[in-house]
N, C-alpha and C positions, 0 to 999 in steps of 0.2 A: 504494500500500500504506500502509495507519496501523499505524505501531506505537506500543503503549503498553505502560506500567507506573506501575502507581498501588500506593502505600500510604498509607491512611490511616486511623487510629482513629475509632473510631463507637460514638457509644452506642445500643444494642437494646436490646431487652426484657429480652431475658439477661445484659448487662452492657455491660459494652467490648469489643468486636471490634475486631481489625485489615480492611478492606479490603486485600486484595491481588492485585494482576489485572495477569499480564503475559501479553500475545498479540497476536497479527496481523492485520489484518483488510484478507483482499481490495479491491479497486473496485470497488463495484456490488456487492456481498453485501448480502442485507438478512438480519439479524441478530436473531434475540429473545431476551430476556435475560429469564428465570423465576426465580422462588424464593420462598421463605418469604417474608411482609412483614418489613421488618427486614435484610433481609441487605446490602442493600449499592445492590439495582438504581440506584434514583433518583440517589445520589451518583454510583456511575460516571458516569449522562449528566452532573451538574452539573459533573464532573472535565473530561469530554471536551468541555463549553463553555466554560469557564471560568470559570462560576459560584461554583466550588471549588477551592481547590489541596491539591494533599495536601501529607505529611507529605515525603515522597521522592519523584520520581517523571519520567516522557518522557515525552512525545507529540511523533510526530513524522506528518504526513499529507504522502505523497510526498515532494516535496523541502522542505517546512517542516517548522522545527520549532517547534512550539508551546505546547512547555515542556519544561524541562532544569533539576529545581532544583540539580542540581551547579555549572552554569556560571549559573544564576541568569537562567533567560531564560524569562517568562513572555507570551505572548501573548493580551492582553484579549478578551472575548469578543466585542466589536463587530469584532474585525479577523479575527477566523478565518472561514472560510467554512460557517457553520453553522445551520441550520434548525431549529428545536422546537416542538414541540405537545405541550400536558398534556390531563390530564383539565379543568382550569379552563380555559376558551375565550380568557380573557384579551381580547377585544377592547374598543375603548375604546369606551364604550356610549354616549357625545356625537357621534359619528361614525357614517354612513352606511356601509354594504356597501364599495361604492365606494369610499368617503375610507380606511377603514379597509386596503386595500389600497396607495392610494397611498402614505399615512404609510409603510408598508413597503419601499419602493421608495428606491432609492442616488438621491444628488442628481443628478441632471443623466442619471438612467437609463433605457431605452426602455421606454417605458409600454407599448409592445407584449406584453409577457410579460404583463401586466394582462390584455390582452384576452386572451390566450392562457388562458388558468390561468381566467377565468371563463366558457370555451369548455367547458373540461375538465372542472370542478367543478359545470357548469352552475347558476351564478349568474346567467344572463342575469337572470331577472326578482326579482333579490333586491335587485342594486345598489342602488337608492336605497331600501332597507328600515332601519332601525336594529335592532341586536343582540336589541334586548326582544324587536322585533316577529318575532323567528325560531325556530323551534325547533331543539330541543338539535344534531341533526344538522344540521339546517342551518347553527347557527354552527359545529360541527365543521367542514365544510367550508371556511366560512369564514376559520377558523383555521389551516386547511392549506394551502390558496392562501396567505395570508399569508405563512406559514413558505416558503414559495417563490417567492416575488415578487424576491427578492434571489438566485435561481438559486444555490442553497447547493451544495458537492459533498457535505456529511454532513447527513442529517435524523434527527433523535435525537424519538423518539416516548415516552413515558413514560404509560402506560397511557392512551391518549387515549380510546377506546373502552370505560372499564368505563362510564359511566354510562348508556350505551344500549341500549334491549331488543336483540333477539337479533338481529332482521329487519335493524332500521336500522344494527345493527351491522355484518354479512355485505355491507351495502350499502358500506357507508365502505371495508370493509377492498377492496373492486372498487377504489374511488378511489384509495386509497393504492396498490394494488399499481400501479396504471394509471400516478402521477406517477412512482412510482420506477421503472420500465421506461423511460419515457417520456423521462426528464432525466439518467440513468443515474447517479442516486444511490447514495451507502452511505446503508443506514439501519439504526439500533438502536432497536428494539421493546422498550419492557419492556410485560408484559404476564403476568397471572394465566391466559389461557384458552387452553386446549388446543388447541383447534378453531382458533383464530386459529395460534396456533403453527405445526400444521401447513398451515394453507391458505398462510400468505404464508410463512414463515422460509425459506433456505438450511441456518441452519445455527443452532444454538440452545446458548445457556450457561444453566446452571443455577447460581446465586450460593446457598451455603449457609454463613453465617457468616461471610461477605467474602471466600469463596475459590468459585474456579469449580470445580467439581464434575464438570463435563459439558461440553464441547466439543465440539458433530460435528453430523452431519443429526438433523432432530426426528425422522426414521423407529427411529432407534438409541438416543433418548433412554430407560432404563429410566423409568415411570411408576410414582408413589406410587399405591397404590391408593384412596386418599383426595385424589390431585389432581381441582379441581375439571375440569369441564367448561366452564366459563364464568364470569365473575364480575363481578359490578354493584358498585357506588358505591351502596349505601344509607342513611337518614337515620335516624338514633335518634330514636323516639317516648318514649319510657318505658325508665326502669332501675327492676326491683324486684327488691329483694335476695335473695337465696337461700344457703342452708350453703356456704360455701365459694367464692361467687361473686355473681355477679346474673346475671337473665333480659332480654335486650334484647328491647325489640317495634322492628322495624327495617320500615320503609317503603320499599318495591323501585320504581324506576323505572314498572314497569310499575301501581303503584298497590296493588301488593297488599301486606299488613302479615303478616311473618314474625317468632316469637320464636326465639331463640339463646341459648342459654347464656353466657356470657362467664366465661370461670375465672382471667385475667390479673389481676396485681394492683393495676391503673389503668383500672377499665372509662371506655369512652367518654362522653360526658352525652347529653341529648336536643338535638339537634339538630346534632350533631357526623356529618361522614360517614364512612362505614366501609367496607372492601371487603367483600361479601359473595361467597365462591366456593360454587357449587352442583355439587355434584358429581352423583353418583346418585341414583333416585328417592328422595327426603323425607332426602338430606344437605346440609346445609348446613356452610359456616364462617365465623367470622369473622376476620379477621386486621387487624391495623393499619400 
């Protein structure tokens, strides 16, 4: 069982927010975590790595515990038993398929799980590829073997899948659901898209303003009626100003160019990426 509670202040859009999240999380739950951009998601996982410490706050995973700042007991992120994959693939693009999996691997640890994990991810014919040479879902995968080469018990996922079309996406999330059954992980999903929500989640939080809103099955989650269906990672082409705003032309994964309104009072620039969620036929949004 992990229990946590975090408080920490964050600036959004809207101002200063408190994060606040105390809750319990099964073994082996996979977990997705929703909301506004802004609200909190990404910090919770950097909290539950320890990438970040809050302001107050426990973790504790089974009989560790892995931060207590009353008694002052913070556990580094190299010693916890933890997995991650972003949307950026991160792999070291001087290194080969292969190499880049070993780098991952505890000193003196069975390179066996190597072969294993490129059995699974079927990497066979990629190993001695370099990063360039792959495509985007291809290093995703890449990048998930990795995050599992060290046989983590929590895998914290932080929208790994917006930047890929719909297809390649449905494919990944097979993969991911396949290691986490497989290795009998906890994993936290943040994630904008619906469809993924319910196909992989147990059980799903909704973060609005640093506070969870919604705890329970994604069957029970009330839906915005303007939550998207899905949502890509696209790339600012052009800002031109508008009464009150500017018009983004935003360029989609799949190659097609969309404009959006943008009413916030920091639009993005050209070449900056941005979540685009697609909701119903000809809705779009943007959020940061």
């Amino acid at each position: 069982m992990i229990g946590l509670r975090f408080r920490k202040k964050l600036q959004a859009a809207s101002g200063v927010i408190t994060l606040t999240v105390e809750q319990e999380i099964a073994p082996h739950q996979l977990i997705a975590i929703t909301g506004p951009s802004g609200s909190g998601k990404t910090t919770l996982l950097r909290l539950l790595a320890g990438l970040s410490k809050p302001e107050s706050g426990f973790l504790r995973f089974g009989e560790e515990v892995w931060l207590d700042t009353e008694r002052k007991v913070f556990v580094p992120p190299q010693k916890r038993s933890i997995g991650m994959v972003f949307q950026e693939y991160a792999l070291f693009p001087h290194l080969r398929v292969g190499a880049n999996l070993r780098y991952a691997l505890q000193k003196g640890g069975d390179t066996k799980i190597i072969k294993e994990l490129i059995d699974i991810m079927e990497l066979g014919q990629l190993v001695d590829r370099f990063p360039r040479q792959l495509s985007g879902g291809q290093q995703q995968r890449v990048a998930l073997a990795r995050a599992l080469v060290r046989q983590p018990k929590l895998l914290l996922l932080d929208e790994p899948l917006s930047a890929l079309d719909t297809d390649l996406r449905q494919r990944l999330q097979d993969y991911m659901l396949r290691v986490h059954h497989q290795y009998g992980l906890t994993t936290l999903l943040v994630t904008h898209d619906f469809s993924e929500i319910s196909k992989m989640a147990e059980i799903v939080w909704r973060l609005e303003e640093g506070e969870i809103t919604y705890a329970g099955p994604p069957a029970n989650l009330e839906r915005p009626r303007n939550w998207a269906e899905t949502t890509l990672v696209g790339t600012v082409v052009r800002c031109q100003s508008l009464p009150g705003g500017v018009l983004l032309t935003v360029h989609l994964p799949s190659g097609q160019l969309i404009q959006i309104p943008y009413l916030g009072k920091i639009p993005p620039g050209p070449g900056e990426k941005i979540p685009v969620a697609i909701g119903g036929p000809g809705r779009v949004d943007v959020g940061r």
